[in-house]
C-alpha positions in Angstrom: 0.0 0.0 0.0 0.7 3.7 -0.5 1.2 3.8 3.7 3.7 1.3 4.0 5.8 2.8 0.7 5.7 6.2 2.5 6.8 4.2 6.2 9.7 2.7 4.7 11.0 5.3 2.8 10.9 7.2 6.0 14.3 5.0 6.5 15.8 5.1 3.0 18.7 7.9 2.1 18.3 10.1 -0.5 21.3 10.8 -2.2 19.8 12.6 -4.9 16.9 13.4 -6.6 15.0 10.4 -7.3 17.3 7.8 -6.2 16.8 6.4 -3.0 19.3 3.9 -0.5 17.2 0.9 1.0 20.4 -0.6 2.5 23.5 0.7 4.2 26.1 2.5 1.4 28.7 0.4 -0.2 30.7 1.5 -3.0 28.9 -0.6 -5.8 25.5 1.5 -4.7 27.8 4.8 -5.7 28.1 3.4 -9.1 25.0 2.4 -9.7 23.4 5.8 -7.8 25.7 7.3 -9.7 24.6 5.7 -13.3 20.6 5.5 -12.2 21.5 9.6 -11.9 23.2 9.8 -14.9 20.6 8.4 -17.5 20.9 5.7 -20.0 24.0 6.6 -22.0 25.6 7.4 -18.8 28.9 5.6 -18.3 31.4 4.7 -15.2 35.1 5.9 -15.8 38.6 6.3 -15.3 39.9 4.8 -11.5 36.2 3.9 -10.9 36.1 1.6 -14.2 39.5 0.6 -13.9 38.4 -0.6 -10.4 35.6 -2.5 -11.9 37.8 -4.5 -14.5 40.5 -5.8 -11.7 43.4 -3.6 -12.2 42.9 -1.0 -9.6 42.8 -2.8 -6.3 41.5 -0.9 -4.0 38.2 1.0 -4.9 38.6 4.6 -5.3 36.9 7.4 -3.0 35.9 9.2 -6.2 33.1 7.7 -8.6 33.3 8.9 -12.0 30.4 8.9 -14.3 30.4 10.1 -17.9 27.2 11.6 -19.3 26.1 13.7 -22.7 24.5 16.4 -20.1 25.1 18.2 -17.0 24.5 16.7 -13.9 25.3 17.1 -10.2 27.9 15.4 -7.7 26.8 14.1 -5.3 28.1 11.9 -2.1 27.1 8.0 -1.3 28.2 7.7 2.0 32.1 8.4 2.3 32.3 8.5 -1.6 32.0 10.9 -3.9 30.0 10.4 -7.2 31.2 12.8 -9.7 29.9 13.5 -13.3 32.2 14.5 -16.3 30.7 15.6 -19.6 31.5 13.7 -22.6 30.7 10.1 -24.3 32.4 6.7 -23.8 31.1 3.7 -25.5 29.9 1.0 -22.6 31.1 -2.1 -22.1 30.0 -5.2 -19.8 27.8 -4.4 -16.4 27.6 -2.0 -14.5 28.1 0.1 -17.7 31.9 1.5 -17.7 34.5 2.3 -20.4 36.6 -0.4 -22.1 39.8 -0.7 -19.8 42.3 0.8 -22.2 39.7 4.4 -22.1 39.9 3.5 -18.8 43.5 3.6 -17.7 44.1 6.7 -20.3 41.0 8.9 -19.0 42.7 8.0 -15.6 46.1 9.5 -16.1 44.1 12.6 -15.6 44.1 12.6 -12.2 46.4 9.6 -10.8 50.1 9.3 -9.5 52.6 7.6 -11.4 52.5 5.3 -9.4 49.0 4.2 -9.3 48.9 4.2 -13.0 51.7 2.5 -13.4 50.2 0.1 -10.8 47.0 -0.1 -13.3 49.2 -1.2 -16.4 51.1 -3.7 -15.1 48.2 -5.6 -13.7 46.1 -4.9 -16.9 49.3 -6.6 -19.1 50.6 -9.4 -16.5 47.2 -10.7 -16.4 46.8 -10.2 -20.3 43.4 -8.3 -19.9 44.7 -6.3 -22.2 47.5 -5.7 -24.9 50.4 -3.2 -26.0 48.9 -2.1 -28.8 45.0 -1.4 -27.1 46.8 0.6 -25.1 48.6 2.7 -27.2 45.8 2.8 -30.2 43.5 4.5 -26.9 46.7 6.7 -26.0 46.9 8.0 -29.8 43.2 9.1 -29.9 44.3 11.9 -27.9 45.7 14.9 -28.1 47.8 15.8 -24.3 47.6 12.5 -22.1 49.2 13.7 -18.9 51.6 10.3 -17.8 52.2 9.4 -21.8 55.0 8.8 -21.8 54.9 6.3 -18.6 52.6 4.6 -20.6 54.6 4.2 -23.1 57.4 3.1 -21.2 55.1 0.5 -19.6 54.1 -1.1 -22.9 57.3 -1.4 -23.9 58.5 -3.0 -20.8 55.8 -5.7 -20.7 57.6 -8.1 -23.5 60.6 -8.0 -20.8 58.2 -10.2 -17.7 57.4 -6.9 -15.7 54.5 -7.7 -13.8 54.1 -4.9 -10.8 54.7 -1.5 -10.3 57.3 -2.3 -7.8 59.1 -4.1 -10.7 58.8 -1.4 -13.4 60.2 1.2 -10.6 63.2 -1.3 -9.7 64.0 -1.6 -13.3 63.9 2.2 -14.5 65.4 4.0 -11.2 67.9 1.6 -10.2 68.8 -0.7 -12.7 68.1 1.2 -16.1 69.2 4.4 -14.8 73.0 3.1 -13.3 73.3 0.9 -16.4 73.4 -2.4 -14.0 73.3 -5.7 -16.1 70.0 -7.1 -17.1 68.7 -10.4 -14.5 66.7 -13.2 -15.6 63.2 -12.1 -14.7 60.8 -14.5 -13.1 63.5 -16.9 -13.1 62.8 -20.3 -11.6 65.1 -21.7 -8.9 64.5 -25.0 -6.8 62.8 -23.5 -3.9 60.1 -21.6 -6.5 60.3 -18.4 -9.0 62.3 -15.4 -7.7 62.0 -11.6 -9.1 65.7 -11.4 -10.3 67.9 -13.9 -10.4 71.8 -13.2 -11.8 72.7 -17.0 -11.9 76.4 -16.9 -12.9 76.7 -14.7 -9.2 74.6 -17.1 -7.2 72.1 -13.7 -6.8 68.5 -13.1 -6.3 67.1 -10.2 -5.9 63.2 -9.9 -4.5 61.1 -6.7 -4.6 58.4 -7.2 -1.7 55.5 -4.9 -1.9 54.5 -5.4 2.1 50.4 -5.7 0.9 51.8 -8.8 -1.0 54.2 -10.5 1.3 52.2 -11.5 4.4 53.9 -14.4 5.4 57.4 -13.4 5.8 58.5 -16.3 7.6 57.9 -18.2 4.1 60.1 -15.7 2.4 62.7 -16.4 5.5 62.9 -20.7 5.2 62.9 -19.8 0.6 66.1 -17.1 1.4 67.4 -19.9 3.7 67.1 -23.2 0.9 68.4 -20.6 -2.0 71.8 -20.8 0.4 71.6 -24.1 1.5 70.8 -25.7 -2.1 72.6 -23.5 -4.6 74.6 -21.4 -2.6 72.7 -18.0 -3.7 72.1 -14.8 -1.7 69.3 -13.1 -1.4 69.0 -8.9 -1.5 65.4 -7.8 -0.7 64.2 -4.2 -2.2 60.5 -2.3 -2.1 59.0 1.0 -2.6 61.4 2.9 -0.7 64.3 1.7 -2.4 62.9 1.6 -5.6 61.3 5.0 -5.4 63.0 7.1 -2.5 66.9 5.7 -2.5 67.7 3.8 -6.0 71.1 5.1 -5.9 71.7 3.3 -2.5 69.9 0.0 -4.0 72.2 0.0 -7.2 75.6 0.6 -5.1 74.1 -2.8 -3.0 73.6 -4.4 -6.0 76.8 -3.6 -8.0 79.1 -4.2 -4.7 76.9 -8.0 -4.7 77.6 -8.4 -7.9 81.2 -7.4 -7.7 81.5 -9.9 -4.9 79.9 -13.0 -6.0 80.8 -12.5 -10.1 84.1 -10.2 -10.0 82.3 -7.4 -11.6 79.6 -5.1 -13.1 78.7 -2.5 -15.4 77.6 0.7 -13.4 76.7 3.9 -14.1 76.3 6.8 -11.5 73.4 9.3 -12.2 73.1 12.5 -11.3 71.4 12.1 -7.9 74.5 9.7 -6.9 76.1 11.5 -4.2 
């Protein structure tokens, strides 16, 4: 009846005009407030879409939606649902843009690092290819974080598949001109991140979200001695990003030790 309609919507949000919250806000009732708001050729983008197809882990505070006509942001609990002006063609449900728009139209806004986060997921999981990519990037004019894109698409054939690894590679081992490892080479105790055979070396890059369980990482370092006689050099964001001069001094002097030498290279920022 008309009564009980009006009793329970009594206890239903309204986060705008004409859409209504019968249950407590989750991040999936942004998108779809947001896309119920937005009209029928409405679309979800950029981190919000990139969420959606797996590549972004962790769902953003901002909802995107793209719609042909003005509309007004709005908030679903702690996130914000806002509306950018323009077409994308829709893909798969809830309605978003294809993951290559996706990642581009997301440059806009995110850090390197986030997109570079985005790309290597989308390629090491083969959701998408080098040349999607790069055919979205070339429909546009100014992409801010093109040329990181680029750089990323070209580093997929080498076995790149994290940010942490595309970080290692440019600022420490590309930039001091430090031989090339095996990537994703396959030792006795499992696959390792780096591995310089002819030195007995591996090198692991631990993003701490990933590497829970360190006392597993402890008993692999530990058979890698015991089995084959290798060391192990462990690296993450920090070295990667805020001290890659430090890591590529380790790494040449490990080198140096365990294979009589190495190519290096100091940059600039080397003190």
């Amino acid at each position: 009846s008309v009564k009980v309609v009006e009793r329970l919507a009594q206890t239903w949000e309204r986060p705008t005009q004409g859409v209504f919250l019968a249950a407590p806000p989750t991040w999936r009732s942004a998108v779809w407030a947001g896309l119920l708001s937005g009209g029928d050729d409405s679309v979800v983008g950029e981190a919000a879409a990139a969420h959606l197809h797996g590549v972004l882990r962790d769902a953003p505070r901002t909802v995107t939606i793209w719609t042909p006509s003005a509309r007004r942001d709005f908030t679903v609990g702690p996130w914000q649902v806002r509306f950018r002006r323009g077409r994308r063609r829709a893909t798969r449900i809830p309605r978003r843009s294809s993951l290559e728009v996706s990642i581009v139209d997301m440059a806009r806004d995110a850090s390197e690092l986030e997109l570079v986060d985005a790309l290597a997921r989308a390629l090491a999981n083969n959701l998408t290819t080098p040349e999607r990519l790069l055919t979205a990037l070339g429909q546009r004019q100014r992409v801010r974080h093109s040329r990181v894109i680029r750089e990323m698409c070209e580093a997929s054939s080498t076995g790149i598949e994290s940010a942490l690894e595309w970080l290692f590679d440019r600022n420490v081992i590309g930039v001091h001109r430090l031989p090339k490892a095996e990537r994703q080479g396959v030792t006795g105790p499992g696959r390792v991140d780096l591995l310089y055979d002819e030195a007995g070396l591996v090198v692991e890059l631990d993003g701490m979200r990933d590497h829970a369980d360190w006392s597993h990482d402890m008993f692999r370092d530990n058979d890698h001695v015991l089995e084959a006689d290798r060391r192990t050099l462990r690296y993450g964001f920090n070295a990667a990003n805020g001290h890659p001069c430090r890591a590529a001094a380790q790494l040449r002097d490990a080198l140096h030790l365990h294979a009589g030498g190495a190519t290096f290279q100091a940059c600039p920022r080397c003190a």
